[in-house]
N, C-alpha and C positions, 0 to 999 in steps of 0.2 A: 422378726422371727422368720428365720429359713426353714422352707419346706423342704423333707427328704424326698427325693427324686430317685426313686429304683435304677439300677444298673440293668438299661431293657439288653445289653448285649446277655449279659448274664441271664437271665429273665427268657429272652429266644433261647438260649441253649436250651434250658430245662424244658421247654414246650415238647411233647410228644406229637410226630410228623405224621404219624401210621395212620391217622383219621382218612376216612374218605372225602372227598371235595364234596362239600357244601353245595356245588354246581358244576351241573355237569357241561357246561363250555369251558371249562379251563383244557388251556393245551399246554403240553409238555415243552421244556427248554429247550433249543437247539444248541447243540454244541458244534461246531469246528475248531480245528486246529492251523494255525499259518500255514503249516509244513504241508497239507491238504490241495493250495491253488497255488499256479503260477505267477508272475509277478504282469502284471497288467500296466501300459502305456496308457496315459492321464495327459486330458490337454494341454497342460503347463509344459512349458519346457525344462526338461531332468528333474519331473516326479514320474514317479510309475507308485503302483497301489495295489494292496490285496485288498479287494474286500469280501470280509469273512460272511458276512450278510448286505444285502442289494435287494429293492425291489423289486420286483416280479410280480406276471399275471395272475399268480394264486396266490402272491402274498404283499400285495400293493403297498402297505402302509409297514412292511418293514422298512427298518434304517437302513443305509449307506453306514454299514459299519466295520475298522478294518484299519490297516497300517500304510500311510504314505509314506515310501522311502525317496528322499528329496538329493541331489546330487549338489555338491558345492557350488552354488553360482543359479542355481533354481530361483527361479522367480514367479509372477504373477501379478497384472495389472487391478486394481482396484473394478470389483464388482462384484454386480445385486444379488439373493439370494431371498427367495421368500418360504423357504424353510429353517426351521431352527440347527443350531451344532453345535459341536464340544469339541473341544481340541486339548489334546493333552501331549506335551514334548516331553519325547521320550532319550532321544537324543540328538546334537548339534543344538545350536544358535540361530536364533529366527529374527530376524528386523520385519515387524508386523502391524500394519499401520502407523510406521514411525517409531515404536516400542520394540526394545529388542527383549528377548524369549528366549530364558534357558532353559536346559533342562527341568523340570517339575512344574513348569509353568502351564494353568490351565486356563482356555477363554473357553466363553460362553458368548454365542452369537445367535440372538431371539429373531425373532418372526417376524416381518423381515427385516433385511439386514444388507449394509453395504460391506464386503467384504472387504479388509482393508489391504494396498500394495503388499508385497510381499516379498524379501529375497533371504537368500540365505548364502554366506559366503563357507560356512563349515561344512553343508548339505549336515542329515539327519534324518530322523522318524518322527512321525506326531503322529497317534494313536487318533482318531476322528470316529465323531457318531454322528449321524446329519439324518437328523428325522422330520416327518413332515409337521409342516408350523400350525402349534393348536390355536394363533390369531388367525394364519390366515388360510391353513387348510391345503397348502402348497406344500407337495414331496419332493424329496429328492430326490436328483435326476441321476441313475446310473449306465446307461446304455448311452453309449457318446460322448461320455465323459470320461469313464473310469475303464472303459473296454475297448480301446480305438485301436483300429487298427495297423494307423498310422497318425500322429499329430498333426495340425492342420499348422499353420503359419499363426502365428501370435494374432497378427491385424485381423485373420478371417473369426477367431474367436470372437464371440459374442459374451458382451457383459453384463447385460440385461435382463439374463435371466440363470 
């Protein structure tokens, strides 16, 4: 005997929004748009990065969230990461721990995590969300990472963290 299971998409529409919050800590959504920041130099060699949202002192435990555009031949050495991410290709071909990644391809990288080799001969974009790990409590690093103001030498990166 099969249970019927309501259509909750159908079910949210008909909800009425106009209630006041139940509580009063909820904060409002932020919104940006790409078109908004310029394109930011990422220690990898030939990615650069928008990110639309980044941690900051009034907002620590937001995500590193935002578009890497990766240039044909981009790469990255295998390393740690003790916050959690998402990755979503958006477009090119990604060889990613040994597995290649096409287009609509999404991983899921938990807390923590060794990040896997990385190159790409098509270059592209992957959509990324890297929030802090609810195992181990470690955020995402964006000052030095995602805002340089020059790339450092592959060997001088560190992979450890």
């Amino acid at each position: 005997m099969s249970q019927h299971v309501p259509d909750t998409a159908s079910a949210n529409a008909a909800l009425d929004t106009a209630r006041e919050a139940s509580r009063r800590d909820h904060l409002p959504c932020q919104v940006r748009h790409l078109d908004e920041i310029d394109w930011e130099t990422i220690r990898w060699p030939g990615e650069t990065g928008k990110m639309l949202f980044h941690p900051a002192p009034e907002q620590p435990t937001a995500p590193n969230a935002g578009i890497l555009r990766l240039e044909p031949g981009a790469h990255h050495p295998e390393h740690y990461h003790g916050f959690a991410q998402v990755w979503f290709i958006l477009k090119g071909e990604f060889t990613i721990d040994g597995r290649l990644c096409p287009p609509g391809t999404m991983l899921y990288h938990p807390d923590p995590h060794f990040e896997g080799e990385f190159h790409t001969a098509t270059g592209g974009e992957i959509l990324i969300v890297q929030y802090p790990g609810p195992s181990t409590g470690e955020r995402p690093i964006y000052a030095g990472r995602f805002n340089m103001e020059q790339r450092k030498p592959l060997a001088e990166e560190r992979v450890d963290l």
